[in-house]
N, C-alpha and C positions, 0 to 999 in steps of 0.2 A: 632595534626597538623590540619588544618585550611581547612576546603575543600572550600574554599573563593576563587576561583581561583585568583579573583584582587588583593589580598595581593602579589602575585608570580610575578605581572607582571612587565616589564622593560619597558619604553621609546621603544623601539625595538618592542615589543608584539604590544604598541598603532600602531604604525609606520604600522607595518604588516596589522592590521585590516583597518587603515586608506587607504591603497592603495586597499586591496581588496574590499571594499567599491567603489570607484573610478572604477577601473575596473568592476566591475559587474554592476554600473550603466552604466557605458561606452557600454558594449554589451549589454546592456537590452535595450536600446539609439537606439544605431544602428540597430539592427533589429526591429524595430518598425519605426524607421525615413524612411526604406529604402522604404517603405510602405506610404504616407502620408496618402493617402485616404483608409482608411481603411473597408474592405468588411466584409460579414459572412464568408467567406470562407477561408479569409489571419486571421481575430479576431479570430474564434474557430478549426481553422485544420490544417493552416498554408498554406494555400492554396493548399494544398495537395501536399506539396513537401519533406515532411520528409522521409530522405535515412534509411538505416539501424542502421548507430550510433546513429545517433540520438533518433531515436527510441527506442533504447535498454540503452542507457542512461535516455532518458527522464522518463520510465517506471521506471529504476533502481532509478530515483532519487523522482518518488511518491512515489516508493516502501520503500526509506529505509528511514523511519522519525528517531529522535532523540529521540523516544522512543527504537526505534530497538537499539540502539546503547550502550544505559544505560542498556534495559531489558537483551540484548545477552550477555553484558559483569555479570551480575549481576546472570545470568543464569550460563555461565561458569564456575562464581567463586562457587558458589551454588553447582552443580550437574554434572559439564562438558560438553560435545557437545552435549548435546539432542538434544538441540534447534536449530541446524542445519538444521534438518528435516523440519523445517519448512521454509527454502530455500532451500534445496536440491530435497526435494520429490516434491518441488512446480514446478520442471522442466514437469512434466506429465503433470499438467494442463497448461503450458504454450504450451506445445506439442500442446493441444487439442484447445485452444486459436489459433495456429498457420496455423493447418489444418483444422478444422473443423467448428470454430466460425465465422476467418479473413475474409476465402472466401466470407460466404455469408454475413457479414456484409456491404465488399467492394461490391459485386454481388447488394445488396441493395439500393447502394449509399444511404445512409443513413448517420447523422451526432449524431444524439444518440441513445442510446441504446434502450428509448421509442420509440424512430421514427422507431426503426427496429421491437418492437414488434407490432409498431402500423399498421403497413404492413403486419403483419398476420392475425392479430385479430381485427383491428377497433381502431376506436376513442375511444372507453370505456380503454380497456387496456392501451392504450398510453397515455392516461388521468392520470390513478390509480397509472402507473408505473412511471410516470411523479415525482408526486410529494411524490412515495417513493424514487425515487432517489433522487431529495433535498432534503427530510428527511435524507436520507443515507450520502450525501456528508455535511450536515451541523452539523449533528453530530458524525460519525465516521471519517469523515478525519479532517475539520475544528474546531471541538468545543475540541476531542480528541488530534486532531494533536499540535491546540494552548497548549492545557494547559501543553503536557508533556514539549513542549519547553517552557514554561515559567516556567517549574520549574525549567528548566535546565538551563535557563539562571538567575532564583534567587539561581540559586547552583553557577552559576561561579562568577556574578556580587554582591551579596546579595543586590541587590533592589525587592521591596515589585513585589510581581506577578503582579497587575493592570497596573507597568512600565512595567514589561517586556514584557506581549500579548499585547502590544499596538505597541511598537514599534517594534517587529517581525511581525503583522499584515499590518502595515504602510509599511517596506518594503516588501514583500511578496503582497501584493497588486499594490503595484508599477506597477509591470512588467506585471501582469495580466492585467491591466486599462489600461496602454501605449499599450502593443504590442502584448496580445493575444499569443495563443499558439507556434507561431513561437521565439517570445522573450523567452518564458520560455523552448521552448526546445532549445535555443542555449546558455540561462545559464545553464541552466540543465549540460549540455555537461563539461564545466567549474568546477562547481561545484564537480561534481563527479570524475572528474582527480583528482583534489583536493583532496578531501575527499579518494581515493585512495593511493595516496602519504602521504598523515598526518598518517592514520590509520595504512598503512604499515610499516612509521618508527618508532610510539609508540612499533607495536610488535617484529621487528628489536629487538631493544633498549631493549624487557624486556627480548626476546631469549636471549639477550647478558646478561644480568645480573644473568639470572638462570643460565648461564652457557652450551648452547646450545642446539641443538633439542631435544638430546639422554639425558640429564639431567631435561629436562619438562618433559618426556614422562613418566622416571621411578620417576618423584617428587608427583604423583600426583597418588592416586585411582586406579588401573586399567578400575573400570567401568567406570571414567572421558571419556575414548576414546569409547566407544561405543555410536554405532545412536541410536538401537536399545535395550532398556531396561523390563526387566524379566515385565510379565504381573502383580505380587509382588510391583512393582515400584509405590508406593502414585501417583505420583508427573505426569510420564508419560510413563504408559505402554504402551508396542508396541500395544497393538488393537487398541487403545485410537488414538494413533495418525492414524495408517492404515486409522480405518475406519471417523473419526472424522474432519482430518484435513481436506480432499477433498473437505467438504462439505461447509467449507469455501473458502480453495481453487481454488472452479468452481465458487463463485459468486463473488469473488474479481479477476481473475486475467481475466474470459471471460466475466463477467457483466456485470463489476464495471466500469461508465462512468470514473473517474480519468484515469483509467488505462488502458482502451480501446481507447479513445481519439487518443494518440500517434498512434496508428496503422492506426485508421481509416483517419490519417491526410499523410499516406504513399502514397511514389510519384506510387508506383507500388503494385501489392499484395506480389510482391516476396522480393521489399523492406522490407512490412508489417511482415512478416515470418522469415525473415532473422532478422530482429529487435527483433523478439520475441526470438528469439532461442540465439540472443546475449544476454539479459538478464540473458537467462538461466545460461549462460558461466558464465557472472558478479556476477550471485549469490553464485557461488562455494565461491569466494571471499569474502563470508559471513564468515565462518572460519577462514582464519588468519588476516581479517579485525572487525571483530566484536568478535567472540563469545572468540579465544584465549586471546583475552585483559585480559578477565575475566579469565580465568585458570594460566595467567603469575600473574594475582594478589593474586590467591588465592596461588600460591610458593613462593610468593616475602612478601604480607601483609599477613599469615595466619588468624590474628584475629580480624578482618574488625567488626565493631558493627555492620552494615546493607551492606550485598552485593549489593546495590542497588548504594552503595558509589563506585562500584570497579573500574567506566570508572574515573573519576574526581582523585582517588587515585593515579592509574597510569599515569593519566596527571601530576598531581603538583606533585610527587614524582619523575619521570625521565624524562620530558622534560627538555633541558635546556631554560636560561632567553632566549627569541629572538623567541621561537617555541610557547613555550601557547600561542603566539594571534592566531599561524596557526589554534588552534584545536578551539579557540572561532569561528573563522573563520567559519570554518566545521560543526559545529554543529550549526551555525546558515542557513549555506547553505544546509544544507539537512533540517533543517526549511521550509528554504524559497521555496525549490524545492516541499516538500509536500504540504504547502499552498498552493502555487498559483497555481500549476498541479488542485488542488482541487478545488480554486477560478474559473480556467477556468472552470473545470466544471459545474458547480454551473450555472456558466454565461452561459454556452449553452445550457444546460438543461431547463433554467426559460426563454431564449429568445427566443431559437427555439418550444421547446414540449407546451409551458406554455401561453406566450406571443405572437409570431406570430401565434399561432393556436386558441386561446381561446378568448386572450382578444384583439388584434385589428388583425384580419385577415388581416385588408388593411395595414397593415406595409408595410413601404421602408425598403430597406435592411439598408439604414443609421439609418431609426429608432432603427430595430432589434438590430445593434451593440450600439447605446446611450444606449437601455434597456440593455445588456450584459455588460456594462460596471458599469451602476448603480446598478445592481445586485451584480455585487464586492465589491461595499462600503455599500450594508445592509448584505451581508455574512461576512466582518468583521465586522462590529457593533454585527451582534449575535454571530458569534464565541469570539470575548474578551466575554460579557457577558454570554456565556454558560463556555467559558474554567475557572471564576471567579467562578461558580456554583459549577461546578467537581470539583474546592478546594478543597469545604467545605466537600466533602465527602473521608473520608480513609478507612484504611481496606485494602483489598486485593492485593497483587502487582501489581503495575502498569499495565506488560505486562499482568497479567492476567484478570485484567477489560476489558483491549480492546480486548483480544481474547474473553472470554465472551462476550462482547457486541456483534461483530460482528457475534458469534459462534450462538447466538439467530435471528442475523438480514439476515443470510444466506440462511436458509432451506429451506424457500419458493422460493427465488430469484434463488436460484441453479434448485430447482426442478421447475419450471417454463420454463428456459433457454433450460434445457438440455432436455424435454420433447418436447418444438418447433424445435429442431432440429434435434431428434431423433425419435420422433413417430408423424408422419401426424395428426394423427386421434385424437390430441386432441383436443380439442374444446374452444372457448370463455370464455364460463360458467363456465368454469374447472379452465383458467386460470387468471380469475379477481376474482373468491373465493379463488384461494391460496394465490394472492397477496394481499385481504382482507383480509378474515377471517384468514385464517392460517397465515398470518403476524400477527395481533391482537392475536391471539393462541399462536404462536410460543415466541413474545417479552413478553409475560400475564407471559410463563412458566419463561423465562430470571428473569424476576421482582420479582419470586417467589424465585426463585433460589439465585437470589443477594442478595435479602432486606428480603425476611418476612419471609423464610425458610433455612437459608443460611446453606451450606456443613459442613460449620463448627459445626455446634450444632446437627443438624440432617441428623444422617446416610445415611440415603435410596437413597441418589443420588448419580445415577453414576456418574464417569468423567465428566466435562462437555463437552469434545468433541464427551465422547459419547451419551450426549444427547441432543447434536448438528447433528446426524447421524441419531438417533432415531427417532427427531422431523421430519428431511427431510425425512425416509422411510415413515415418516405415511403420512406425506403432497406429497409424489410422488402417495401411494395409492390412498388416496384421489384424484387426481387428475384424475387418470386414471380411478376410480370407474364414478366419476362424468360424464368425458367423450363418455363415454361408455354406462350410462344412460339418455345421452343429447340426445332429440327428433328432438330438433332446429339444430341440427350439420350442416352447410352448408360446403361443402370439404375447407380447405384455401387456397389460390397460393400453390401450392408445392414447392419445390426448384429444378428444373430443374438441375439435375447433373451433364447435359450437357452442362449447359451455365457455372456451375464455371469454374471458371479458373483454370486451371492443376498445379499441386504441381511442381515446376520445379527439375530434378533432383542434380545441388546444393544446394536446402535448403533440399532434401531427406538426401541427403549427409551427409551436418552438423548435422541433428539433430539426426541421427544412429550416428555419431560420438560424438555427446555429450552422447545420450544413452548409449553409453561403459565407457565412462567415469565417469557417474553415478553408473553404477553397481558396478565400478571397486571400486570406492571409500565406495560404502557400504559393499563392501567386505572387505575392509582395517581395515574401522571403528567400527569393531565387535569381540566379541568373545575374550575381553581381560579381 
């Protein structure tokens, strides 16, 4: 059978995609129009009005690209819910994102994340940090993000890759150049009702064919249901993730401008909190929206030639005619929700930290947003041509290059963050050599790792999330050794404990009630 998805479709399918089209330009329209003249504040924050759903959508809708959705189903079918953990355990760092990072970001006013290191440490760091994060967001959301979707949309449409990053970059661009981060968190919103509903009745639909809950559970491995697998396990032992995952973790979910953005554009800090902690919720939703697809494929199709087949399988095999345009829909909308979250970034980063600071100080804020907005259309010009480059390269699975990639682009960025927040006493010199040198160190080891030394031929490497864990204890030592022998130390602002703003006891609330919830479910998911 034909994993062509366009051979499958009906008259109905175009119909579907055709109005969704319509509607999401309609709201991407309208919130930008409501706007005419458009500030730095309504272009990269949204004027600072984002409530909690928003929030927690917009976050869930950078978070979950169309790679997640192939790799978790392809995972499922592979191995069972491992890979859960890598939305479930990510609730700790969204904790720490929520109490510890938000305050002083907001406490800041600050609009990116160089802008807040550069309030520590100077012009030098905010400079260096500046443009690792365009490095960061041009090739780990953008260049990454384009290519998984354009494979998956020459998996559904079979047109050559060059059509398809073009025109997923076209519209994903869109909404970023019209309306700035206020448009794309009220698609956002949209999209992932969406993408909740389609994903829900795909797994509906395959419960129904195995035969129900209690007929999956016993079809399948018993180790399928476990989070936590024997330290024996190739693939993903429990240290491996323990210690491993964090460390991406803390520089993707409290860093990472994409995904910091949304909070910092919150109308309150309590909104900001309460948005993060809704996240958390939505990721549970990772399991019977993503990773089950794959485990109903592997009782339904046992002998798949490549698991990587298994989301597309369970599309064209049990949607009826009328539904496959929903799921082209979807999987072009958590597309477009990754780009352009990404594009905006890209665009605040190059016109706030880069642009108004560096190259024309005297900017009008109408300049600052013209530059912000041309920054979008050279971030997709080099995402098609970088997503065309990552082509040409195969070999390892998908999900696994891009946790590799970012599992190398972490160590420094975590141990940096989490060192300004936690120990006063580090120092400048500490912190512009970890984000050189030990970035150039850390990514040298990745390159080795990937290309001239790979796991595969030669033994001696550990996990690579363990030696994503590794790289960040020695770049933490480093830092603090550094520190500590810096002569030049001048004290930096501290952060007054007393001016943040107090955790309010509803969002204490929720997030001890999501904490049980957590426990509870890793209690469930083991031990079978």
């Amino acid at each position: 059978m034909g994993n062509n998805l366009l051979g499958h479709l009906s008259p109905w399918d175009y119909a579907i995609v055709a109005a969704y089209v319509v509607i999401l330009v309609g709201i991407g329209y309208r919130a930008s129009a409501s706007k005419k003249e458009q500030t730095e504040d309504s272009q990269f924050l949204a004027s600072k009005s984002l409530g909690w759903a928003s929030i927690g959508f917009n976050m869930w809708g950078t978070n979950v690209g169309p790679s997640m959705l192939l790799a978790f189903a392809s995972i499922g079918y592979s191995t069972g819910i491992v890979a859960v953990n890598f939305e479930w355990y990510a609730f700790v760092f969204l904790l720490l994102l929520a109490t510890v990072f938000a305050p002083r970001y907001l406490a800041a006013r600050v609009s990116t994340m160089p802008g807040f290191m550069g309030q520590q440490y100077g012009g030098s760091t905010q400079n260096i940090l500046a443009w690792y994060a365009l490095i960061k967001i041009l090739i780990s959301w953008l260049s990454l993000g384009l290519f998984s979707g354009g494979v998956l949309v020459r998996q559904i449409l079979g047109i050559p890759m060059w059509q398809s990053v073009i025109v997923l970059v076209l519209f994903a661009g869109f909404f970023t150049f019209a309306g700035g981060l206020k448009a794309i968190a009220k698609v956002n919103v949209f999209q992932m009702l969406l993408l909740i509903g389609v994903s829900l009745t795909l797994t509906v639909i395959g419960v129904l064919k195995v035969g129900g809950l209690s007929q999956l559970w016993h079809s399948v491995p018993g180790h399928y249901w476990n989070l936590v697998q024997p330290s024996s396990d190739p693939k993903y032992p429990w240290y491996a993730i323990l210690l491993g995952y964090p460390v991406s973790a803390v520089a993707f979910f409290c860093t990472d401008q994409a995904m910091v953005q949304s909070v910092l554009g919150a109308r309150s800090l309590e909104q900001g909190q309460l948005g993060v902690n809704f996240i958390g919720w939505l990721k549970i939703l990772s399991l019977p929206l993503f990773i089950l697809t794959g485990v109903l494929c592997y009782v339904l199709f046992p002998n798949l030639a490549d698991p990587n087949q298994a989301y597309m399988t369970m599309v064209t095999s049990l949607f009826p005619a009328g539904l496959k345009g929903l799921v082209i829909v979807v999987l072009i909308a958590v597309l477009v929700g990754t780009i352009s979250s990404s594009l905006n970034a890209l665009s605040t980063v190059f016109a706030l930290d880069v642009y108004a600071r560096n190259i024309n100080p005297e900017a009008s804020e109408k300049d600052v947003v013209r530059v912000g907005r041309l920054t979008v259309l050279v971030g997709c010009a080099f995402a098609v041509l970088m997503a065309l480059a990552i082509d040409a390269v195969k070999g390892l699975n998908l999900f696994d290059v891009f946790q590799a990639v970012l599992g190398f682009i972490a160590p420094p960025l975590s141990a940096v963050f989490l060192l300004t927040v936690f120990w006063p006493r580090t120092t400048r010199r500490a912190v512009n050599a970890i984000l050189s040198v030990g970035s150039a160190f850390s990514l040298g080891v990745g390159v080795v790792y990937l290309w001239i030394l790979p796991p595969s031929e030669y033994a001696f490497w550990p996990h690579y999330l363990v030696l994503s864990f590794l790289l960040f204890a020695l770049l933490l030592v480093a830092a603090a050794v550094i520190s500590l022998l810096d002569g030049s130390h001048q004290p930096r602002p501290a952060f007054d404990r007393t001016a943040l703003p107090a955790t309010t006891p509803r969002v204490k609330l929720l997030w001890a009630a999501l904490a049980v919830v957590m426990v509870a479910l890793y209690l469930v998911f083991n031990g079978h």
